[in-house]
C-alpha positions in Angstrom: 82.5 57.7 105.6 80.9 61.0 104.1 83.1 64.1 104.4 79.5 65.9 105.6 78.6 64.5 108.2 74.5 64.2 109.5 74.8 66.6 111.8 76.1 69.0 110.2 73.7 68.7 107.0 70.6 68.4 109.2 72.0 71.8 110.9 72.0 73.3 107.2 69.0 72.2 106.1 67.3 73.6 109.4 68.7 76.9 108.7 67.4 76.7 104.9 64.0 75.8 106.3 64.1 79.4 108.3 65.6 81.3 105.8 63.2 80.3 103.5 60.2 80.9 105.6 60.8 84.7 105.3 58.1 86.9 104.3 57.5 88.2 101.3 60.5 91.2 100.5 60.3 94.3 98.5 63.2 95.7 96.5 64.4 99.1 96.7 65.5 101.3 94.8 68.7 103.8 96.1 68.3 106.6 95.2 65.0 106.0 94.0 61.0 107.2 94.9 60.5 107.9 98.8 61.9 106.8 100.9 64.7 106.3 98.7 65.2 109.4 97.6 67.2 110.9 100.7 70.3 109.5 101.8 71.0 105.6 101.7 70.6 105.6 105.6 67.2 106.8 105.2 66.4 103.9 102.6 67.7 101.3 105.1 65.9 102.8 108.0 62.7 102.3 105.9 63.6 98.7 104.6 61.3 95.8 106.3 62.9 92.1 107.0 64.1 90.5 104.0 63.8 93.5 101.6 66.5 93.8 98.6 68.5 97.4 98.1 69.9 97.9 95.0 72.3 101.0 94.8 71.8 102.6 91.8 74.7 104.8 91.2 78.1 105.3 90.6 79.0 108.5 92.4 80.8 107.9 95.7 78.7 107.4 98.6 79.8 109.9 101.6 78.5 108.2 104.5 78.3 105.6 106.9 75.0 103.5 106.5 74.4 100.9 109.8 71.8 98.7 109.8 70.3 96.5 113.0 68.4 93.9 113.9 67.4 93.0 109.6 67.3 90.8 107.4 68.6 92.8 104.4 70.5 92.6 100.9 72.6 95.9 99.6 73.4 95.2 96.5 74.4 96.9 93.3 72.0 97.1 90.7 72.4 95.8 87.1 74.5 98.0 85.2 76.1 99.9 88.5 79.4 100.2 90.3 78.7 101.5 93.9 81.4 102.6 96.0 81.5 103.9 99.4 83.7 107.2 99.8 86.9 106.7 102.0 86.1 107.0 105.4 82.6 105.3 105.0 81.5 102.0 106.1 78.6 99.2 106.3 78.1 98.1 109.0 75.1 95.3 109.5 74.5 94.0 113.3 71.2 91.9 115.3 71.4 91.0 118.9 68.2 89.0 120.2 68.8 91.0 123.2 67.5 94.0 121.8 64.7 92.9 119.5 66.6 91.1 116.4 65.6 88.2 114.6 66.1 84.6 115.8 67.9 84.1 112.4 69.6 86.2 110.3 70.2 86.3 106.6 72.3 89.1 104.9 74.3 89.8 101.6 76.1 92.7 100.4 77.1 92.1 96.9 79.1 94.0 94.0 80.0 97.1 96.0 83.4 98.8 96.5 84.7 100.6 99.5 87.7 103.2 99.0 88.8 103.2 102.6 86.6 102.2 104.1 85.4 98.5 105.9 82.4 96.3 105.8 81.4 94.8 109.4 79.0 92.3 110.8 78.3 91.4 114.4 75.6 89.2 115.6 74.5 86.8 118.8 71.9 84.6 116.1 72.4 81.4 113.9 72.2 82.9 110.2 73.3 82.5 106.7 75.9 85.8 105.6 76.9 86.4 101.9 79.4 88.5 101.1 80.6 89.0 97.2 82.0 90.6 94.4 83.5 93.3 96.7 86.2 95.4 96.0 87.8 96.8 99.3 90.7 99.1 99.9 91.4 99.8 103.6 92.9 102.8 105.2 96.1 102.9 106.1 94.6 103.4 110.1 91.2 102.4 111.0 88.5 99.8 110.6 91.0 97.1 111.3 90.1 95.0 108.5 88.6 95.1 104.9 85.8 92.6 105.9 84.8 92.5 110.3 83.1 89.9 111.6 81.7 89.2 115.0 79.8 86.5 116.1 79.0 85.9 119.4 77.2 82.5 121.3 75.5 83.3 124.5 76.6 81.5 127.3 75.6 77.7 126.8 74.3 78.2 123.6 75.7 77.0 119.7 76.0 79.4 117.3 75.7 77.9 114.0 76.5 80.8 111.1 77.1 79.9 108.1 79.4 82.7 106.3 80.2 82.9 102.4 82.7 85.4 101.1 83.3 85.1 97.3 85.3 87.0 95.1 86.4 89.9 97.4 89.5 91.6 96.9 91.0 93.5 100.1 93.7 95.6 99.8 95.9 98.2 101.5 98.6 100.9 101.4 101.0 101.6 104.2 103.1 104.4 104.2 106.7 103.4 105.0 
């Protein structure tokens, strides 16, 4: 008897089959040329499905950058330490009910958050990466180091497949 069953493999594979049948994606460059040269909302507003963002610095970023209904990496660039200033988040969400993809695919990767939290909500099937993250939560707030929300329709099967690797969380209470 296999420990991965049929089903479950076939649903995999499907999901691979969509993923892979993305469109072409661009890589950007934060801060970079234009659009990328404002703030790092401004480079995620102008990102198209599937594109890569590399954050390209090391001084702490001081704001909140959300991000809907995309496919989208943020990741730190070769060489870089990104960290989000306390009291700044990620946050990545799709809903089909107002206009996201039928499958998602995301990964935020080598990025630190000083008090701060990284949160995903979604209503589609997709594939989720989180890694190499580096999270320290305030002592009030966000809830969690890592959020995330996945909700099925009514009658419908969700099938998400989420991957958190090396991601340390951690906290300080005051007594």
């Amino acid at each position: 008897m296999s420990c991965f069953p049929t089903r479950t493999a076939g649903i995999l594979a499907s999901m691979l089959v969509l993923a892979s049948g993305a469109a072409s994606a661009d890589t950007r460059t934060w801060p970079g040329t234009t659009p990328c040269n404002a703030s790092l909302q401004t480079c995620v507003n102008a990102a198209s499905q599937g594109d890569r963002i590399e954050i390209a610095t090391d001084t702490p970023i001081a704001e909140t950058v959300i991000t809907s209904n995309r496919n989208i990496s943020v990741v730190a660039a070769t060489g870089f330490h990104p960290r989000f200033a306390a009291g700044h988040n990620l946050g990545i969400s799709s809903s089909l009910s107002t206009g996201g993809p039928s499958f998602m695919q995301v990964t935020v990767a080598g990025i630190a958050f000083d008090g701060g939290c990284l949160g995903y909500t979604s209503d589609v099937p997709g594939i989720v990466e989180f890694r190499d993250l580096d999270i320290t939560m305030p002592a009030t707030g966000c809830g969690a180091g890592i959020g995330v929300t996945l909700n099925a329709s009514p009658g419908n099967t969700l099938q998400t497949a989420l991957y958190i690797e090396r991601a340390r969380i951690s906290t300080s209470l005051p007594a």
